[in-house]
N, C-alpha and C positions, 0 to 999 in steps of 0.2 A: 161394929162388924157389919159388912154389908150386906143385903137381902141376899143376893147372890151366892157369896160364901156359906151363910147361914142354911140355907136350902143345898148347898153341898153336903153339911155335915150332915143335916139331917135325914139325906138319901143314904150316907154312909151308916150312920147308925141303924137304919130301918133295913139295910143289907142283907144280915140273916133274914126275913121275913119269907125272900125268894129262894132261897134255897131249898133243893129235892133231895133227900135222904135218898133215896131210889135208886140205888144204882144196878139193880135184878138184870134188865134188860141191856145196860152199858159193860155188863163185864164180859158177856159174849161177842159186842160187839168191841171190845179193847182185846180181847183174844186173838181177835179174826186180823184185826187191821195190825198189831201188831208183830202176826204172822207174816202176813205180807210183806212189814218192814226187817224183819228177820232174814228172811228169803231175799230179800232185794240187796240187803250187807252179805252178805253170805256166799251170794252166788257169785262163782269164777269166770263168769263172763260181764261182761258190760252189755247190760239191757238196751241203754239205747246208742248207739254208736257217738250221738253228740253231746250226750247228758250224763253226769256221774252217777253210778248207783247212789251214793249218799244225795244227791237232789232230789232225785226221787223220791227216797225212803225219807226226806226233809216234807217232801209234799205230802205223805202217808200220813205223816206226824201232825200237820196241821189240818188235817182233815177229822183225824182222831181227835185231837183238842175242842175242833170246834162241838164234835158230836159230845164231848165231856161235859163242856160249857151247857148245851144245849138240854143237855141230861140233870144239869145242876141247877139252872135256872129256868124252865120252862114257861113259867110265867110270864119270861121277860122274854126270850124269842120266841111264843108264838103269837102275844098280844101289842105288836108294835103299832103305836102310833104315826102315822106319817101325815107332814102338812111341816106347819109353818106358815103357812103363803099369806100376806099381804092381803092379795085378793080373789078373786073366784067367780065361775060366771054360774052357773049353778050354786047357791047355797043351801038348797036342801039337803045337799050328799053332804055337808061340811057341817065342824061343829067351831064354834065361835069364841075360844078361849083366852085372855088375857089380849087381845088385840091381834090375833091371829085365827087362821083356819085351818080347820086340823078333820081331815078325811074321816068319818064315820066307821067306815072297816079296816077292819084291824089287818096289819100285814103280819102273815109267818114265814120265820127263817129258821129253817130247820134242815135239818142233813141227815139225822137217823130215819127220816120217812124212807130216804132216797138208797144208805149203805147197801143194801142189799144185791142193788141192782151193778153197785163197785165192784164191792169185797168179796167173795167166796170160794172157803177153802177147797169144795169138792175139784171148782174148777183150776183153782192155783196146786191143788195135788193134780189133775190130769196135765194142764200145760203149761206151770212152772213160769219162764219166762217169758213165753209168748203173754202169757194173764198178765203180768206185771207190766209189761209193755203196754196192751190194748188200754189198762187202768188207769195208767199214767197218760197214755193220749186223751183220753175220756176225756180227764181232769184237766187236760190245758186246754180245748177247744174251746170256745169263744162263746158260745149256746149253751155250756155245759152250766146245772143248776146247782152242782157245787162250787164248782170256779167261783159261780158267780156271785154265791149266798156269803163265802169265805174272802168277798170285796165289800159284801154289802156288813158284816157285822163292825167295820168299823166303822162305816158312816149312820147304823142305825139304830145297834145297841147301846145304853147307856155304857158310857167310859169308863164308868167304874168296875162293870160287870168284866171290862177285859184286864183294866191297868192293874186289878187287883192281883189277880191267877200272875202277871208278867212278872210284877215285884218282887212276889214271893217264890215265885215255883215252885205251885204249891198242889198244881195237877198231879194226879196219878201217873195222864202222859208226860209232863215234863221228866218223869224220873230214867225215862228213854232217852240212850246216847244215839246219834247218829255219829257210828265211825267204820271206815270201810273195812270191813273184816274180811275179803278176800286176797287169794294169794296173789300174788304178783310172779 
């Protein structure tokens, strides 16, 4: 068996290690978002005039995932390694592993720091679809730090930590349908 493989398995077995029983602060925050994606099926208008309610309420969903992920594994997105590189013009900041250079500080990807400033019900009770709209623009703008965190966990979380949850469907949010529940 090759080293490669072999340090596969071994990542998979060591798997449970990372996981956060915790889920206190994620059921508030699965309430909230999943409010929103209720409201966004549900309502008798079309939010955005170019985009289906269920896209929308698709982007809600994967926003909610990631904050589950994030809530399940902590360890693993807030202490990311980043490097790789060959080579470097400063090597104090760098650390020197297996023939590579691998940044000193840790990167975090995280999304429950930021939900708050998304999702809220007070304000989706006062302005319903106007809130749904302003959330969903938030979230496609190019600067935005969810957008952008929700690109970056596939290029920086281990692959296991996602391929696992897709296989099985095995999140609390994958148990949400996305289907258009308004009248026509």
């Amino acid at each position: 068996m090759s080293k490669e493989i072999r340090q596969m398995i071994d990542k998979v077995k060591n798997f449970n290690q990372f996981i956060n029983e915790n889920y206190g602060d994620f059921n508030s925050i699965f309430k909230t978002i999943k409010t929103y994606i209720d409201f966004t099926l549900n309502s008798d208008v079309q939010i955005n005039e170019y985009v289906p309610n269920t896209h929308i309420a698709e982007r809600f969903k994967e926003v909610l995932q990631a904050c589950e992920k994030e809530n399940m594994y902590p360890e693993i997105y807030h202490n990311i390694t980043v490097g790789g590189y060959n080579s470097v013009g400063d090597k104090s900041k760098f650390d020197y592993i297996d023939g590579f250079y691998y940044n000193k500080e840790k990167m975090k990807i995280s999304f429950i720091d930021y939900i708050n400033d998304y999702f809220n019900l007070e304000r989706l009770k006062n302005n319903g679809v106007e809130e749904i709209h302003n959330t969903y623009q938030k979230l496609r703008d190019k600067k935005d730090i969810i957008r952008n965190n929700l690109m970056l966990i596939d290029t920086r979380i281990p692959h296991e930590y996602n391929m696992k949850h897709k296989q099985n469907n095995d999140l609390k949010s994958d148990k949400i349908r996305i289907v258009n529940k308004r009248k026509k």
